[in-house]
C-alpha positions as CSV (number, residue, x, y, z in Angstrom):
1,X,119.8,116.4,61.5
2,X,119.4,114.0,64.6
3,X,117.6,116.1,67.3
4,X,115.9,115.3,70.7
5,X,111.9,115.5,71.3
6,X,112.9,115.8,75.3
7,X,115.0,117.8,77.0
8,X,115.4,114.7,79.1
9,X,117.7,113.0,76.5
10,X,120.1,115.8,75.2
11,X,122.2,114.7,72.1
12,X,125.2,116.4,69.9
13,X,127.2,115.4,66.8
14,X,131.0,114.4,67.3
15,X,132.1,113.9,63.8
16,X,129.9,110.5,62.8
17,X,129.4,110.0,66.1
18,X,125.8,110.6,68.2
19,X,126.3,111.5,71.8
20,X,122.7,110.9,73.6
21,X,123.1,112.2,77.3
22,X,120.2,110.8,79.6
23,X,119.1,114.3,81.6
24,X,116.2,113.4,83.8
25,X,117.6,114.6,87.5
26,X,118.6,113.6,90.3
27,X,118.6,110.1,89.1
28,X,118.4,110.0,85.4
29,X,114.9,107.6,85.2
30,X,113.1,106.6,82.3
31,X,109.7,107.3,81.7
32,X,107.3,107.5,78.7
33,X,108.5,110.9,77.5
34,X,112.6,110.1,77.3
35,X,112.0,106.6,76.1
36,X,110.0,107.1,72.8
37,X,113.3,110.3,72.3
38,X,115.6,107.6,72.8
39,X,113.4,105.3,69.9
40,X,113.1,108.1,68.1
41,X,116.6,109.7,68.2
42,X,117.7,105.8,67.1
43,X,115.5,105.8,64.6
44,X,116.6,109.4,62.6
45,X,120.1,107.9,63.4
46,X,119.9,105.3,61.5
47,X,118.2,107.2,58.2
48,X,121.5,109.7,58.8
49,X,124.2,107.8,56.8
50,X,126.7,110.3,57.8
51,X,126.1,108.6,61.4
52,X,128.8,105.6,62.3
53,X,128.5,105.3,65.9
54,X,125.9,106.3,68.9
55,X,127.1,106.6,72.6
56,X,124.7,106.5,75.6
57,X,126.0,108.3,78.7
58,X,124.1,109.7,82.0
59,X,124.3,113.8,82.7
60,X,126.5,114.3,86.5
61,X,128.9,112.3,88.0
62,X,126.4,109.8,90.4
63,X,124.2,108.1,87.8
64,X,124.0,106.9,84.5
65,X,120.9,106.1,85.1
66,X,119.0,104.5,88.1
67,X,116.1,102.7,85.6
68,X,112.1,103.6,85.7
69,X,110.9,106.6,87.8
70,X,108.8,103.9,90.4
71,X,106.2,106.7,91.2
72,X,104.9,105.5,87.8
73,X,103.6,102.0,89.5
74,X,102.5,103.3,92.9
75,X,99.1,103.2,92.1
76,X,99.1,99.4,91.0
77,X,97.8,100.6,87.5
78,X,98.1,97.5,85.2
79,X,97.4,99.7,82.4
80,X,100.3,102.2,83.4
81,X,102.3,98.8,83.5
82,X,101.6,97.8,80.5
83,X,102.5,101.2,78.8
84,X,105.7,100.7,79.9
85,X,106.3,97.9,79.4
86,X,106.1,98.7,75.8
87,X,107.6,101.6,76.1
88,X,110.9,99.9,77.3
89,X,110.4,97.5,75.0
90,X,110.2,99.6,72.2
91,X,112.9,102.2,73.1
92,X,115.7,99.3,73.5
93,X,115.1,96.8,71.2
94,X,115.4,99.7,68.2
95,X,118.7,100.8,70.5
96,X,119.9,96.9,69.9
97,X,118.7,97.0,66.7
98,X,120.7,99.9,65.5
99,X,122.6,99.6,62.3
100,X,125.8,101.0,63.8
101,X,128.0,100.7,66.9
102,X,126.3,101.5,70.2
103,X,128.8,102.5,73.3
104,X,127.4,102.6,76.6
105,X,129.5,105.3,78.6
106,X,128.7,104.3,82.4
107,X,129.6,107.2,84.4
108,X,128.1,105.8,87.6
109,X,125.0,104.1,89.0
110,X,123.2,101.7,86.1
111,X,120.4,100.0,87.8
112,X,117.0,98.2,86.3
113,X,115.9,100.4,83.3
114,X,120.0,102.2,83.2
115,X,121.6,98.4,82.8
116,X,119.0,97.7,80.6
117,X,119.6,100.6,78.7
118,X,123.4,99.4,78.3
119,X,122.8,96.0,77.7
120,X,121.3,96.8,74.4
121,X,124.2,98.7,73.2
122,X,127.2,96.7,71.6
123,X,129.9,97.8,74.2
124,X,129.4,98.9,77.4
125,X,132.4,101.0,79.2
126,X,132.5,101.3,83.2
127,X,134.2,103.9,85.6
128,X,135.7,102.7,88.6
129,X,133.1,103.5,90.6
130,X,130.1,102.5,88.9
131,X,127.4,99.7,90.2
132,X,125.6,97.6,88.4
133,X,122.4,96.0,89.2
134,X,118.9,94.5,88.2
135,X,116.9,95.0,91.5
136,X,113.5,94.8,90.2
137,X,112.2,91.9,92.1
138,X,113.5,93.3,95.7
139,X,110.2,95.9,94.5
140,X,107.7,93.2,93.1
141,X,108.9,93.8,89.5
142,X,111.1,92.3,87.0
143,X,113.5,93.4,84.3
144,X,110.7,94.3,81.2
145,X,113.5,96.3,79.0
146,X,115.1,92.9,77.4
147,X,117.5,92.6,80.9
148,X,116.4,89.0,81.7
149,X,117.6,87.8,77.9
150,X,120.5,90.2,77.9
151,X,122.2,89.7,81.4
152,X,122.1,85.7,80.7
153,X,123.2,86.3,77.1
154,X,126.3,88.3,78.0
155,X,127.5,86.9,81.2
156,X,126.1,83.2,81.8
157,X,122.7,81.8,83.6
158,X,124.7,81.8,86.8
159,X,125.3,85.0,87.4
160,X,122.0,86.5,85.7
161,X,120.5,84.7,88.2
162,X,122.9,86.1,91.1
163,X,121.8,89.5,90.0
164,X,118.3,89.2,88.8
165,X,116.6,86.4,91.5
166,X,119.3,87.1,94.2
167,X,119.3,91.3,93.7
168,X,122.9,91.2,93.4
169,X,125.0,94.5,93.0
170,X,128.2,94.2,91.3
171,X,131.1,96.9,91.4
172,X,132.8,98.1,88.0
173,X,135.8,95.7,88.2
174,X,133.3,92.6,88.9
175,X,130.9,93.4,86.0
176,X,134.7,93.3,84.0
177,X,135.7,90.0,85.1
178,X,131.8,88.1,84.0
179,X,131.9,89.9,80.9
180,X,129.3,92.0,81.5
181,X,131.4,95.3,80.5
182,X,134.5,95.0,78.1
183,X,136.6,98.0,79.9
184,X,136.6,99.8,83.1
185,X,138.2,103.3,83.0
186,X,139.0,105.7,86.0
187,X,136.4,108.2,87.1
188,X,134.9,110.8,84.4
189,X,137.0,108.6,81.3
190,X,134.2,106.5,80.1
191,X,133.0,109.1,77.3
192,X,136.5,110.1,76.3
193,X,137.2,106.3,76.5
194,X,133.7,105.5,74.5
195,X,134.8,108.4,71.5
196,X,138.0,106.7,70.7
197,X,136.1,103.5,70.2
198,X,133.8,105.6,67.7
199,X,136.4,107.4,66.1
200,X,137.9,103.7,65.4
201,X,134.2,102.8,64.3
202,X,134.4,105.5,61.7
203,X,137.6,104.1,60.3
204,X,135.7,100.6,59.4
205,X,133.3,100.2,56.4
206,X,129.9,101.3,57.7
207,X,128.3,98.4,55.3
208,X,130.3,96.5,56.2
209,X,130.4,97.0,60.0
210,X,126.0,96.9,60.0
211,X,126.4,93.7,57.8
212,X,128.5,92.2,60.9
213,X,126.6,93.2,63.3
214,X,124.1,91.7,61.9
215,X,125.9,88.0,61.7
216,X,127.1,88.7,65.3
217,X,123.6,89.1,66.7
218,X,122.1,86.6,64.8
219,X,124.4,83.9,66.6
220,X,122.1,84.3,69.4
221,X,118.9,82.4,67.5
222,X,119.1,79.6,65.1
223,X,121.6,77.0,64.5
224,X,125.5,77.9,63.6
225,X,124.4,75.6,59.9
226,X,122.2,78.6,58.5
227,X,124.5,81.3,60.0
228,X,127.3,79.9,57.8
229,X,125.4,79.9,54.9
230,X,124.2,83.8,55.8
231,X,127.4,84.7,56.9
232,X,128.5,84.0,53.1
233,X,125.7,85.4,51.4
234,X,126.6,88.8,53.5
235,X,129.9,88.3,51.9
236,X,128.9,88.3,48.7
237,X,126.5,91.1,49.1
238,X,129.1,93.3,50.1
239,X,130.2,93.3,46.6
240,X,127.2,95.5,45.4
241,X,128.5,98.4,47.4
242,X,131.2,101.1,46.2
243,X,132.7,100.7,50.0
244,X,133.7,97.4,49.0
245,X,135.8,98.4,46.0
246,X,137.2,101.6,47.9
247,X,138.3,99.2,50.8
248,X,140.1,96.8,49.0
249,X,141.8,99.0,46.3
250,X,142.8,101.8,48.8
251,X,144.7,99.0,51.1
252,X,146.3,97.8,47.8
253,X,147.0,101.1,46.9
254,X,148.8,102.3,50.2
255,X,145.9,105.3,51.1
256,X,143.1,105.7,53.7
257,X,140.0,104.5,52.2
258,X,137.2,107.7,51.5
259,X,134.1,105.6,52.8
260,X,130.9,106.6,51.1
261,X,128.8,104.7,53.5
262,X,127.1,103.0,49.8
């Protein structure tokens, strides 16, 4: 069973679905303790194979989550920094890295650590009135959680570099329109919105959907050549798995297919 080591990062079991609430008031901040949960919590998720889907929301109706507690680099520790660093590091690339569909549920303010947070899920899902921002050089920082690589990845040099070197703030229906969320929903829908999207998750073959993911992401390095030849080999492999034959036969045979996630 998937549990928390923090009472900083609550989570429950929907159906296949992992709901991991950041619960670190008033703000919702990151810091050592509710970053190695959230690597953790990934981690046990993706031994569960009854687990098809993970959503990332923020606890209240203000914040998803407003990024590192800054207290933590008052003292100009470079030590501290480094933990940290590492820590984000570690917490989000397992988060991108996760074998099945990650939702981000923004409920509100996601800003430094809290974008970077939903950057490394799949699909990111905005209320009306969320912000979005990656303000770490208006304090002397930068974005050490993967933001720098993500932002540009998802919506374009020009406007990581609006928000990153220029400590732009963008409003829900902006971060919609660059493609830096897929879907904005009224106030207090995003996690109801984010559920359906797992529920239709659950409906796909879980091999199948990690073997995608997997093709998808790898787009991002190497040439499109090799990713052909991969993307067939994944193909192939599929054939090894009993989802494969359920999937196939079941449409052929008018019938929901019974996934065994094998």
């Amino acid at each position: 069973m998937v549990k928390s080591s923090s009472e900083k990062l609550k989570v429950r079991l929907e159906g296949h679905t992992v709901v991991l609430t950041i619960d670190n008031p008033p703000a919702n901040t990151w810091d050592g303790e509710n970053l190695e949960a959230l690597r953790q919590l990934v981690t046990d998720c993706n031994a569960d194979r009854d687990v098809y889907a993970l959503i990332v929301t923020g606890q209240g109706e203000k914040f998803f989550s407003a990024g590192a507690d800054l207290k933590l680099f008052a003292s100009g520790d470079k030590s501290v920094a480094a933990e940290m660093a590492l820590a984000f590091g570690r917490a989000f690339e397992t988060l991108s890295d996760f074998r099945g569909v990650s939702i981000a549920a923004i409920n509100g303010f996601a800003m430094g650590g809290g974008l970077e947070c939903a950057l490394a899920c799949d699909i990111r899902i905005a209320e009306q009135q969320s912000a979005l921002a990656l303000p770490e050089a208006t304090v002397g920082l930068l974005p050490c959680g993967g933001g720098t690589q993500n932002l540009a990845w998802l919506v374009g040099e020009g406007w990581a570099k609006r928000m990153i070197l220029c400590g732009e703030r963008v409003d829900a229906a902006t971060a919609e329109k660059i493609g830096l969320v897929e879907e904005v929903v009224d106030r207090g829908q995003a996690l109801g919105r984010a559920l359906a999207l797992a529920a239709a998750v659950g409906k796909q073959s879980p091999p199948a959907v990690a073997a995608c993911k997997r093709l998808i992401q790898q787009a991002r390095t190497g040439n499109i050549d090799d990713a052909y030849a991969v993307e067939r080999a994944a193909f192939v492999d599929l054939f090894d798995t009993k989802d494969q034959s359920e999937g196939v036969n079941a449409f052929l045979e008018k019938r929901p297919p019974n996934w065994v996630n094998g």
